[in-house]
C-alpha positions in Angstrom: 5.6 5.4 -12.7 3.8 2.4 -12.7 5.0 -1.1 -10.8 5.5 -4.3 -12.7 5.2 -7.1 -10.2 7.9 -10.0 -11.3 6.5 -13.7 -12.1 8.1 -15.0 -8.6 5.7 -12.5 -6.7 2.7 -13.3 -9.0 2.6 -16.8 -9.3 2.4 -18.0 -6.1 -0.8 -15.8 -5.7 -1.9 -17.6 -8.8 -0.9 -21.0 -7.9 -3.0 -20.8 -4.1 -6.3 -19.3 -6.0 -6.3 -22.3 -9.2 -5.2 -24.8 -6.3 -7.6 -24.0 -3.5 -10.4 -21.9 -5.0 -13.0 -23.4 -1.9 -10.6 -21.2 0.6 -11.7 -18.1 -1.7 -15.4 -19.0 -0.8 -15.3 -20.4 2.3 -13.7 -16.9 3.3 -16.2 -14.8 1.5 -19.4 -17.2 3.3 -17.5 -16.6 6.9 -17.5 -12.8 6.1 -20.8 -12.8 5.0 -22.4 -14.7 8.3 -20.5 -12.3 10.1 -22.2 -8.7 8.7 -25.4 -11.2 8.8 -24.5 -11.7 12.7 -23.5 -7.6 12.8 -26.8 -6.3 11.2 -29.3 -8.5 13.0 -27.5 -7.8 16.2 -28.1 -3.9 16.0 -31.6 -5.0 15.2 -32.1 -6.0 18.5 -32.1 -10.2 17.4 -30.7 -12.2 20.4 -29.8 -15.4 17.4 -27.3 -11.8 15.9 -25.7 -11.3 19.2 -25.3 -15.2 19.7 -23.5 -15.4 16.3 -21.2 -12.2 17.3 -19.9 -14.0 20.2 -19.2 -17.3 18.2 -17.0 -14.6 15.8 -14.9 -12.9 18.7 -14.3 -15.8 20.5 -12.9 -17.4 17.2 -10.7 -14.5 16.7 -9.9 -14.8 20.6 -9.1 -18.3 20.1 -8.7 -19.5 17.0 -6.6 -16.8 15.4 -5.2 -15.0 18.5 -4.3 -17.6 21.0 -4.2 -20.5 18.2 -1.7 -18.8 15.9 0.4 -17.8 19.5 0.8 -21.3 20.9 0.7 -23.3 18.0 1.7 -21.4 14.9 4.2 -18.7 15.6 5.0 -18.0 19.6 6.2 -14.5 20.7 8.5 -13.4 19.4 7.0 -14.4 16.1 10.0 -14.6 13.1 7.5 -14.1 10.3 8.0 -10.0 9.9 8.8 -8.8 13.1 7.1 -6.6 14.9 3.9 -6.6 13.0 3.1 -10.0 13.2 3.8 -9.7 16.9 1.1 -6.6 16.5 -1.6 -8.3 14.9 -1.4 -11.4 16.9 -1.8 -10.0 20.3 -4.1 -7.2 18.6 -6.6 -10.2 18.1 -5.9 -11.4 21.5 -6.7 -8.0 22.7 -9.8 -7.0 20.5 -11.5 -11.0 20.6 -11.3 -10.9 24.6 -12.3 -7.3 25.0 -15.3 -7.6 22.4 -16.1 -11.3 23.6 -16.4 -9.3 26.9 -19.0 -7.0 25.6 -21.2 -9.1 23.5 -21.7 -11.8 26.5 -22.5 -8.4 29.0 -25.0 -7.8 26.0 -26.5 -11.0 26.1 -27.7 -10.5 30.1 
């Protein structure tokens, strides 16, 4: 059985990708830096393990405690529980692997 998707659930996807294509690249460039950051960092390149701790503390703070004061505070409305989930998972998981990476850097 296959699932036809309705114009209301398609267009908006449509509408955010003409509108704002940048956000498409700007997304795939931050991605990119990041396995850049990852695979220099096993290497054994301090500049790799530098760049790993910019991206955790930018999920720390920027997505985990950003989106909890600013955005959508506990008990976030926006599909409850999960939202709540991934929120404090990125609290969790930024603080935790900024943790590690700076203990690397010593």
């Amino acid at each position: 059985m296959t699932r036809r998707f309705s114009n209301a659930t398609v267009r908006p996807l449509r509408r955010a990708l003409s509108e704002r294509p940048g956000s498409l690249v700007g997304y795939v460039a931050l991605y990119a830096l990041w396995v850049w950051a990852l695979i220099v960092a096993v290497r054994g390149g301090r500049g790799g393990i530098i760049a790993t701790l910019v991206f955790d503390v930018v999920t720390l703070v920027g997505w985990g405690l950003g989106t909890v004061f600013f955005l959508c505070p506990t008990p976030c409305p926006t599909i409850p529980p999960v939202s709540d989930i991934a929120i404090w998972s990125n609290i969790v998981f930024g603080a935790a692997a900024s943790v590690a990476v700076f203990r690397e850097l010593r």
